[in-house]
N, C-alpha and C positions, 0 to 999 in steps of 0.2 A: 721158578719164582715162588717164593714164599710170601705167607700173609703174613703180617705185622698190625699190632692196636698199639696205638699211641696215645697215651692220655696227657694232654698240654694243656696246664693249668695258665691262663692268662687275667690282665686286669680286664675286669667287664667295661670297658671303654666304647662307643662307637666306634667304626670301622676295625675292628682286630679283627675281625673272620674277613673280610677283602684282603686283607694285609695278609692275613698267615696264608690262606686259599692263594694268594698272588704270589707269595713267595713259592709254591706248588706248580703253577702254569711256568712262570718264568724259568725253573730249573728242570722243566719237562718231567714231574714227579706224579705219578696218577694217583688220585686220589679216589678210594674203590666205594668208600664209604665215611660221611661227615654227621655229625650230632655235636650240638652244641648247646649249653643250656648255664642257667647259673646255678653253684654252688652251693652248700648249705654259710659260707660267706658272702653276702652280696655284693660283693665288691669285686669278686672272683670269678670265671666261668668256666667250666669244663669242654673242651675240645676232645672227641673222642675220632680217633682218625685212622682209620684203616690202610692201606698202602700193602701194595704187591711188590718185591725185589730183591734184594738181598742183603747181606750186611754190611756192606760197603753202602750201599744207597742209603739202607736204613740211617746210619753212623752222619752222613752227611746231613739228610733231613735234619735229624736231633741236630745239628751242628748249627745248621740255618736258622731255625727256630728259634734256638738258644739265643742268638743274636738281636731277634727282633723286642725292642723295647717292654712291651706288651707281656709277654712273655715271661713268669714266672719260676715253671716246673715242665720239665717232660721226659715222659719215663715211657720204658717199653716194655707192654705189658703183657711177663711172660705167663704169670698163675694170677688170670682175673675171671672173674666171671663176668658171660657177653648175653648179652640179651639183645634181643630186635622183637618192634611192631608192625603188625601188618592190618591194614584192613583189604579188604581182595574183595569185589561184587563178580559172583559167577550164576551160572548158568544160563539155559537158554528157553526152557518150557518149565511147565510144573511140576512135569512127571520126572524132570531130572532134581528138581528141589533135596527130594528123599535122599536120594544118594549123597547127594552132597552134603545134608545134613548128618546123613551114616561118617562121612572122613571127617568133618568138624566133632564130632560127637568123640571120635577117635583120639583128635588131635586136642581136645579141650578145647577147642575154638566155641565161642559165644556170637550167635547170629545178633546183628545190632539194626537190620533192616530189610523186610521182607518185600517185594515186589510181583506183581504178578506170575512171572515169569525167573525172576533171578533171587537171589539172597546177597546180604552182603557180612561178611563176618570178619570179626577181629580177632587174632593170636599171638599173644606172645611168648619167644622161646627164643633159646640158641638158635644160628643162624642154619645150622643144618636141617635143625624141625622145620624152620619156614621156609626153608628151600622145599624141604620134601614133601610138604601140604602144598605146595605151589605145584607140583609136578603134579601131584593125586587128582589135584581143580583142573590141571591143563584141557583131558578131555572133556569138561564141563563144557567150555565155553568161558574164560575169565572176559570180563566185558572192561573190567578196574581196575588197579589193585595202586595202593600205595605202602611203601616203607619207610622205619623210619630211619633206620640206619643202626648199625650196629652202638652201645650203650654198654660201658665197660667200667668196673670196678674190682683194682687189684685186691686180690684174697690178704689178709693178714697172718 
């Protein structure tokens, strides 16, 4: 299985993200990763949607999609650049603080809150860097961590 980013431009209406998301459950389509936000048109919003399959599955999404009123633009994007947010609270004492501060220090991560015992820090990167700072913090002790989802814009 292959990963695929889908960027689906829709009208910024209430309920389109139930609609499109539903059109996903109903056709047994996983969805691995969602962002959504509005456009530099307000009237517009960006769907940035990750999905695992192949190009037959892929083909049909876009096909679905297409259909629904809301619905705009959607493209598959092959030469974009992806970005994802993390914040992650790790550790478990003080004396593990340092170290941990050593792989953010690494990674460009900026600590955003210190706690007796844990730190909490934010990093953004391609999805591979936050994977791999995620693995570096595992022996820490992660106690949090949230994402935001992959964020995607095709290259010109």
């Amino acid at each position: 299985m292959q990963e695929y980013v889908l960027s689906v431009k829709v009208a910024n209406n209430a309920g389109v993200l139930p609609r499109v998301s539903g059109l996903f459950s109903r056709r047994f389509f996983n969805i691995k990763s969602l962002n959504a936000a509005e456009t530099e048109v307000e009237s517009v919003s960006r769907l940035t949607i990750v999905v695992e399959g192949d190009l037959k599955i892929l083909e049909q999404i876009k096909s679905q999609l297409l259909k629904l009123y809301e619905v705009q633009d959607v493209q598959i994007l092959s030469d974009a650049v992806c970005r994802e947010h993390i914040l992650i609270r790790a550790g478990r004492s003080s004396e593990e603080r340092q170290k941990i501060i050593e792989i953010a220090n690494l990674y460009r991560a900026k600590p955003v809150d210190i706690a007796a015992d844990s730190i909490m820090l934010e990093l953004t990167g391609e999805p591979k860097k936050i994977n791999s700072f995620v693995e570096l913090l595992k022996p820490y002790g992660i106690i949090k961590m949230v994402r935001s989802g992959i964020t995607a814009l095709e290259r010109d």
